[in-house]
C-alpha positions as CSV (number, residue, x, y, z in Angstrom):
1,X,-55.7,22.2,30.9
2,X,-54.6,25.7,31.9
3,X,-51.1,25.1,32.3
4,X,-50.9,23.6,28.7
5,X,-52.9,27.1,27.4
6,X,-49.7,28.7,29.4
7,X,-47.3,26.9,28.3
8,X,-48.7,27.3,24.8
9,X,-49.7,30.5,25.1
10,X,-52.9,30.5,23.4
11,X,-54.0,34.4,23.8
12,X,-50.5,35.3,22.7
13,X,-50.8,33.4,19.5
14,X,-55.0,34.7,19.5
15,X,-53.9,38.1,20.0
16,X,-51.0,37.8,17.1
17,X,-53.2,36.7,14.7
18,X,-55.7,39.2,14.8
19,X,-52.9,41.9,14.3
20,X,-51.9,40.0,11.2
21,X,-55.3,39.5,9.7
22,X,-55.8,43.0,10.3
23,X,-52.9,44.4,8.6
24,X,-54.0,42.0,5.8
25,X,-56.8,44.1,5.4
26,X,-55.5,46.9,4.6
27,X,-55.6,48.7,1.1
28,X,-52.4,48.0,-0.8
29,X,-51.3,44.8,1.2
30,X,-51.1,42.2,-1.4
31,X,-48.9,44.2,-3.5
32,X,-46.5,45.6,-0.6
33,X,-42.9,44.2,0.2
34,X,-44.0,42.6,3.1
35,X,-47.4,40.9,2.1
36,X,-45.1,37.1,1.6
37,X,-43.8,37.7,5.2
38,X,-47.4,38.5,6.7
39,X,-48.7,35.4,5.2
40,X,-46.4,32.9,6.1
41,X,-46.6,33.8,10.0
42,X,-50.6,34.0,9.4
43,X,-50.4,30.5,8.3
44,X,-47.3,29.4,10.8
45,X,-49.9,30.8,14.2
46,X,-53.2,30.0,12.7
47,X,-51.3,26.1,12.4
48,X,-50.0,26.9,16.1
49,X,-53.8,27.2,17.3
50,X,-55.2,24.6,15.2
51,X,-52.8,22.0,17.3
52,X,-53.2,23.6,20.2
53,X,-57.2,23.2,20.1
54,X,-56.6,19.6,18.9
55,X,-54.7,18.9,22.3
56,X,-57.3,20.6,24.0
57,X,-60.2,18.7,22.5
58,X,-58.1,15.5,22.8
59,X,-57.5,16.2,26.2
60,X,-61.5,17.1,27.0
61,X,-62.1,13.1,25.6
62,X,-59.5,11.7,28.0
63,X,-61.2,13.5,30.7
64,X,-64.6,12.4,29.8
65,X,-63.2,9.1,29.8
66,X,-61.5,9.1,32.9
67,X,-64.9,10.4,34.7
68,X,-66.6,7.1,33.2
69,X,-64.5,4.8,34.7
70,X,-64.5,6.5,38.0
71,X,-68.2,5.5,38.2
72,X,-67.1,1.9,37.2
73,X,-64.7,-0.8,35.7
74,X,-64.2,-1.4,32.4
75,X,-61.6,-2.8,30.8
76,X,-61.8,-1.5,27.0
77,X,-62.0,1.6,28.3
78,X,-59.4,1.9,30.5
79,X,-57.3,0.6,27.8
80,X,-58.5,3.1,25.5
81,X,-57.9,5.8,28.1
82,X,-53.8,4.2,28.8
83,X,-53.5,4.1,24.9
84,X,-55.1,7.9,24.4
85,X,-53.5,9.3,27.7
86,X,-49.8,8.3,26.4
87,X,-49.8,9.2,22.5
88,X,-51.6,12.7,23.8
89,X,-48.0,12.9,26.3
90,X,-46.4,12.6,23.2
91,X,-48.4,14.7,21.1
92,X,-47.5,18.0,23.6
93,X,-44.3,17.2,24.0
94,X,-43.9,17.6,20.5
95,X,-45.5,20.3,20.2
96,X,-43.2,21.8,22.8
97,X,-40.3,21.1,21.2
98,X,-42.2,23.0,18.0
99,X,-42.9,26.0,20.2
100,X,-39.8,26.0,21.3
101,X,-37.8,25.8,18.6
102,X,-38.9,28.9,16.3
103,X,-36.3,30.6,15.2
104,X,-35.7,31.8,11.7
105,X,-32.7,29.3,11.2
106,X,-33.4,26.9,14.2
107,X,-35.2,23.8,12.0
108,X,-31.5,23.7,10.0
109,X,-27.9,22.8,10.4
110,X,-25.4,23.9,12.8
111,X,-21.8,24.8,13.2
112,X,-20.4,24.4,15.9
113,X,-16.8,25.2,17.5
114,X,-15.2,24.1,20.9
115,X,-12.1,26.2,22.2
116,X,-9.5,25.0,25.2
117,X,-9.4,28.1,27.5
118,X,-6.1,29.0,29.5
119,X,-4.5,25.9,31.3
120,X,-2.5,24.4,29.1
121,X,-3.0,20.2,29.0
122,X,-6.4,19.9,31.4
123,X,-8.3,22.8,29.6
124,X,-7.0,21.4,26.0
125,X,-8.1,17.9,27.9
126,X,-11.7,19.6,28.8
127,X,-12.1,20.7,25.3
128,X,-11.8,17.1,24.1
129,X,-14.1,16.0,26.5
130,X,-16.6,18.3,25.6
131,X,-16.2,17.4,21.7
132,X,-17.0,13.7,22.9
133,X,-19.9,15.2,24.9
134,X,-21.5,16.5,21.8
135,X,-20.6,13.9,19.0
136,X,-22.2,11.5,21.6
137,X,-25.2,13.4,21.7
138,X,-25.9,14.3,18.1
139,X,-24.8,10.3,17.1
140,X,-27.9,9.8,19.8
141,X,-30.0,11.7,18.2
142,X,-29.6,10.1,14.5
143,X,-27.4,13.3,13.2
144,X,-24.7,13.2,10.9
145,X,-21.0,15.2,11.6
146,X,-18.9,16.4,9.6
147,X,-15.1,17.6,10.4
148,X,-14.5,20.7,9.2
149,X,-11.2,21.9,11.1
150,X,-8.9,20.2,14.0
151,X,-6.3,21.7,15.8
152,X,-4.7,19.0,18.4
153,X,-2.5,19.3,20.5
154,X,1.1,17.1,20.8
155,X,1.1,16.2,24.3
156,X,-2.9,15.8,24.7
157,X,-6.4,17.3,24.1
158,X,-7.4,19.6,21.4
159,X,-6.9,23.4,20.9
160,X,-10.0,24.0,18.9
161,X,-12.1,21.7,17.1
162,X,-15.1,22.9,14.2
163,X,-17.9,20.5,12.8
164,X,-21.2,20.8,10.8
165,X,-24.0,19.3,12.8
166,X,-26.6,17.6,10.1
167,X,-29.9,17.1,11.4
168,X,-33.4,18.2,11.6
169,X,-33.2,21.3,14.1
170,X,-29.7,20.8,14.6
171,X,-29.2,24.5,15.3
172,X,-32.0,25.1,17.4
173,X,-30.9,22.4,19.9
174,X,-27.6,23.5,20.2
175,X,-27.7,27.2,20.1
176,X,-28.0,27.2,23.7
177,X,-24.8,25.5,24.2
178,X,-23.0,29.2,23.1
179,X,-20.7,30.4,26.1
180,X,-18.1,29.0,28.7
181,X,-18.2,25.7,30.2
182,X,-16.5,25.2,33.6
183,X,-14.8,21.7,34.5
184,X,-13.7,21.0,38.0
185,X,-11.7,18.1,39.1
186,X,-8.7,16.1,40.5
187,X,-6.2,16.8,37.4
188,X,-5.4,13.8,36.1
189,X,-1.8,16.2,35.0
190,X,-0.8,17.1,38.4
191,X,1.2,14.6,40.4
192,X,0.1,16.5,43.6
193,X,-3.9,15.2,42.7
194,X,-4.8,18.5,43.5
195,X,-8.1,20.2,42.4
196,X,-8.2,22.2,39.1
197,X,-10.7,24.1,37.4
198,X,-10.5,24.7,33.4
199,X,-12.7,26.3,31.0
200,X,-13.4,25.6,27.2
201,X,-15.8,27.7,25.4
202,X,-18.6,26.5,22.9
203,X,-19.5,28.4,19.4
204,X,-22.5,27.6,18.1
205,X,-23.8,29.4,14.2
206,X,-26.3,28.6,11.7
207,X,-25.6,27.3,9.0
208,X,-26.7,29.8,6.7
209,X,-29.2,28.9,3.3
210,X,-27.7,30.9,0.3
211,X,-30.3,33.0,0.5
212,X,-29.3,34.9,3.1
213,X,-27.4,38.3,2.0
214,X,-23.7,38.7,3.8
215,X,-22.2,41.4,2.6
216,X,-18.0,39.4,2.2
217,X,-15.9,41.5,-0.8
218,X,-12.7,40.0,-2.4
219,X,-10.3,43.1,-1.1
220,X,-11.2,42.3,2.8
221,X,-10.3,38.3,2.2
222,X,-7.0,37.1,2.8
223,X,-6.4,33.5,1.7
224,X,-3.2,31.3,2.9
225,X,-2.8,27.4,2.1
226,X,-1.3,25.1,3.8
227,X,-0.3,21.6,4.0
228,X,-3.6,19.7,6.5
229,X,-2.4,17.6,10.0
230,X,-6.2,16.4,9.7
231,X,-8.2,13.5,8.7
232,X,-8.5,12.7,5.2
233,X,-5.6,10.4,4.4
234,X,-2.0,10.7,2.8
235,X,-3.4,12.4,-0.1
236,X,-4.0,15.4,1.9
237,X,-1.3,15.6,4.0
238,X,0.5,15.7,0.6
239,X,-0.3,18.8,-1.1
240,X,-1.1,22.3,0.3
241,X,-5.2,21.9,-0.1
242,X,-5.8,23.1,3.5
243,X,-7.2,26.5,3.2
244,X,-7.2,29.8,6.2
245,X,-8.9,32.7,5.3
246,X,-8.9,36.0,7.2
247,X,-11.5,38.4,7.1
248,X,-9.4,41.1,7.8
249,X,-12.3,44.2,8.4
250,X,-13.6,41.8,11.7
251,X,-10.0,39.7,12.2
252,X,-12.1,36.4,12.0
253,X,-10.1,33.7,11.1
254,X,-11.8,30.7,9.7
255,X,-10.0,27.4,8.3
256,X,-10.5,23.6,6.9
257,X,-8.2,21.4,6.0
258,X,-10.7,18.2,6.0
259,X,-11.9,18.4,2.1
260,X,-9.7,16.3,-0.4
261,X,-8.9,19.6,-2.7
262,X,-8.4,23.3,-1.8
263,X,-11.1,24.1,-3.8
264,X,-13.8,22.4,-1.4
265,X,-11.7,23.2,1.2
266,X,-12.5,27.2,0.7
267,X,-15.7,26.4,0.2
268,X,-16.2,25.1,3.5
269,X,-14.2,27.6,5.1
270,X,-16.4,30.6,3.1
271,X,-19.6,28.9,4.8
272,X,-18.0,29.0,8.4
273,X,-16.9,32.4,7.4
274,X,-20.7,33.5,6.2
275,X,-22.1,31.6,9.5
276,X,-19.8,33.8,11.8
277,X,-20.1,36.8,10.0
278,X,-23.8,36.6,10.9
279,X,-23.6,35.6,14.2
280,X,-21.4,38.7,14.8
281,X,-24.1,40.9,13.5
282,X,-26.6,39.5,15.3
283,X,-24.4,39.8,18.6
284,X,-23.6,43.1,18.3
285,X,-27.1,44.1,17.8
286,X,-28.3,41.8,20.7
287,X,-25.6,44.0,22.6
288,X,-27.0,47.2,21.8
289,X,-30.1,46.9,22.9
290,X,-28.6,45.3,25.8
291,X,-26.6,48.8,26.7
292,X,-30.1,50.8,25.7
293,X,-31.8,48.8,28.0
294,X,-29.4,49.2,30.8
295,X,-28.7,45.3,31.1
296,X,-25.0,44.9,31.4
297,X,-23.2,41.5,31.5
298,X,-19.5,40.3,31.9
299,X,-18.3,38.6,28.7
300,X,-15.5,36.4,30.6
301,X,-14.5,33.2,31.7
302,X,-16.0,33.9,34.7
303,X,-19.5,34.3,33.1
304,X,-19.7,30.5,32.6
305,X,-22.9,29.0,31.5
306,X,-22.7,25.6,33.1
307,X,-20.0,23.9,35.6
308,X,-19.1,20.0,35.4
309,X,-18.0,19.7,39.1
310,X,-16.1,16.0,39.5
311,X,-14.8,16.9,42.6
312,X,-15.4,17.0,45.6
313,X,-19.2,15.9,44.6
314,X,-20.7,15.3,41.3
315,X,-23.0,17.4,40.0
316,X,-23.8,19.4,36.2
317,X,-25.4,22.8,36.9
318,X,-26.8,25.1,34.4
319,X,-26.3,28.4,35.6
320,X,-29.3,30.2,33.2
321,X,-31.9,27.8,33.6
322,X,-30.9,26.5,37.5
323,X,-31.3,22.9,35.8
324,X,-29.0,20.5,38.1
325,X,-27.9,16.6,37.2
326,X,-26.1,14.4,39.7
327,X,-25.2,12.0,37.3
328,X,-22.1,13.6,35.4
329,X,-21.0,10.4,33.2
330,X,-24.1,10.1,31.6
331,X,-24.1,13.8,30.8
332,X,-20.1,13.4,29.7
333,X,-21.5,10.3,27.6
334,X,-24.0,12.6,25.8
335,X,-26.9,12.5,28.0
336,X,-27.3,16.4,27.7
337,X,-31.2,16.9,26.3
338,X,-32.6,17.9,30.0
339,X,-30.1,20.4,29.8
340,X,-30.7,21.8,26.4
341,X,-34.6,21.9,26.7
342,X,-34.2,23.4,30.4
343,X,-32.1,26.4,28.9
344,X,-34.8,26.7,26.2
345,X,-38.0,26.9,28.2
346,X,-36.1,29.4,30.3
347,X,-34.9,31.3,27.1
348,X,-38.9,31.1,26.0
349,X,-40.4,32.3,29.3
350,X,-37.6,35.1,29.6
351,X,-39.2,36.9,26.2
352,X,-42.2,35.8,27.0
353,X,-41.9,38.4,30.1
354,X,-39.8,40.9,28.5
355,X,-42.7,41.1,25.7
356,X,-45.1,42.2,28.6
């Protein structure tokens, strides 16, 4: 049971709550800015303890069971301890995945971007695969996709590809998935069957509620249309409802072309635009404190997050979390959740550390 009050962090969330019941005591509160902030983390880590101490009771029962039937056979109660044992499994897993996941935007949507690195055809071909990788996945996991901007390539693969990922912590799975991915294989391109290695790299943003404040005016937009190569059918590939828009202060580009009128085509793109917008903020902030701190890290394709090595053995490493799979297909196929909650519990314990 100690490893569970680790994992949890039970004197963390103690210790938390205390600080926040104490600065609800003070004179003023209710009627200070941010007395609506205060509450709802009061109630979000008192709701944290109260399923923690459930688990922990639950698991004390199981216990007490488990010592009866060491002192002698009985099948009801062995079945009850099975039945109890397994939904508890399933309980903390759960609440893992809670813990886990508690970011400001992680229980919502995503947007997600894959990019073909240098290397013409097999890193255009690695950005494909990666696309598959993901639509796999979130089809898995009961989530719905939604193409917001394609750019293939004639002779194979794809440039750049964007979607919305629908789903109930959509973002919060995925955000990990942010950096370079490395593939290494026999190019299926080069008549010599020699070795290659390409990159493609992953963007992953909130999508943002329109409550959140970002500062976009009208002078620092500029909006071109053009005639979509996407899905969508002849009606679009006959009129100019595709939509880019440049944010010319950051030189962000966003565009869609998937809507069936330029009107929900901008719309679209002005959420990507909003979603990337933040994220920049929020990198160059994380940055900051980075280069205050000391810590200093290569942004490059050398910085890779995770290699796919085909050749000359088969294996998936993480390179943040150490996680390792032999069995590349499956994680091709979609298979990826082992390395998404690896990266997160070694995301978790890193703050947990850098909070001592």
């Amino acid at each position: 049971m100690m490893s569970c009050v680790r994992v949890f962090d039970l004197p963390g969330a103690e210790k938390r709550l205390k600080e926040l019941n104490k600065s609800a005591e003070k004179e003023g509160f209710w009627g200070s800015p941010e007395a609506q902030a205060v509450t709802k983390e009061i109630s979000y880590v008192q709701s944290r303890l109260d399923r923690a101490n459930d688990i922990k009771n639950e698991f004390g029962e199981i216990e007490a069971i488990a010592e009866m039937l060491a002192d002698g056979s009985d099948d009801e109660l062995e079945a009850e301890f099975y039945t109890r044992a397994e939904k508890l499994v399933k309980t903390i897993e759960d609440y893992q995945i809670v813990i886990l996941l508690d970011g400001e935007y992680d229980a919502g949507n995503a947007i997600l971007t894959v990019h073909a690195g240098a290397g013409g055809l097999d890193s255009q071909n690695w950005a494909q695969m990666l696309y598959r990788m993901y639509m796999r996945w979130a089809e898995n996991r009961g989530y719905t996709v939604k193409l917001i901007d394609e750019l293939p390539d004639q002779e194979g693969g794809l440039k750049s590809v964007t979607v919305s990922v629908n789903g109930s912590y959509a973002y919060g799975y995925l955000k990990g998935e942010q950096g370079v991915h490395r593939l290494v294989r026999i190019s299926p391109f080069d008549s010599a069957k020699r070795r290659h290695t390409s990159f493609s790299s992953v963007e992953v943003m909130p999508v943002l509620p329109d409550s959140v404040e970002i500062e976009i005016r009208p002078e620092d937009l500029k909006m071109d249309t053009f005639r979509s190569s996407g899905a969508g059918g002849q009606y679009v590939n006959m009129t100019d409802s595709a939509v880019r828009i440049t944010h010319i202060p950051s030189g962000i580009v966003v565009s869609c072309q998937t809507e069936r009128s330029q009107h929900m085509n901008r719309a679209t793109a002005m959420q990507v635009l909003r979603s990337k917008l933040f994220e920049r903020s929020q990198r160059e902030r994380h940055e900051q404190l980075e280069s205050i701190q000391g810590e200093k890290r290569a942004i490059a394709w050398g910085s890779q997050i995770r290699s796919y090595t085909l050749q000359p053995f088969q294996l998936v490493k993480d390179h943040r979390s150490g996680c390792e799979i032999g069995n590349v297909q499956a994680v091709l196929d979609g298979d990826i959740d082992e390395l998404i909650m690896a990266y997160l519990r070694t995301s978790r314990n890193g703050r947990q550390k850098g909070g001592e």
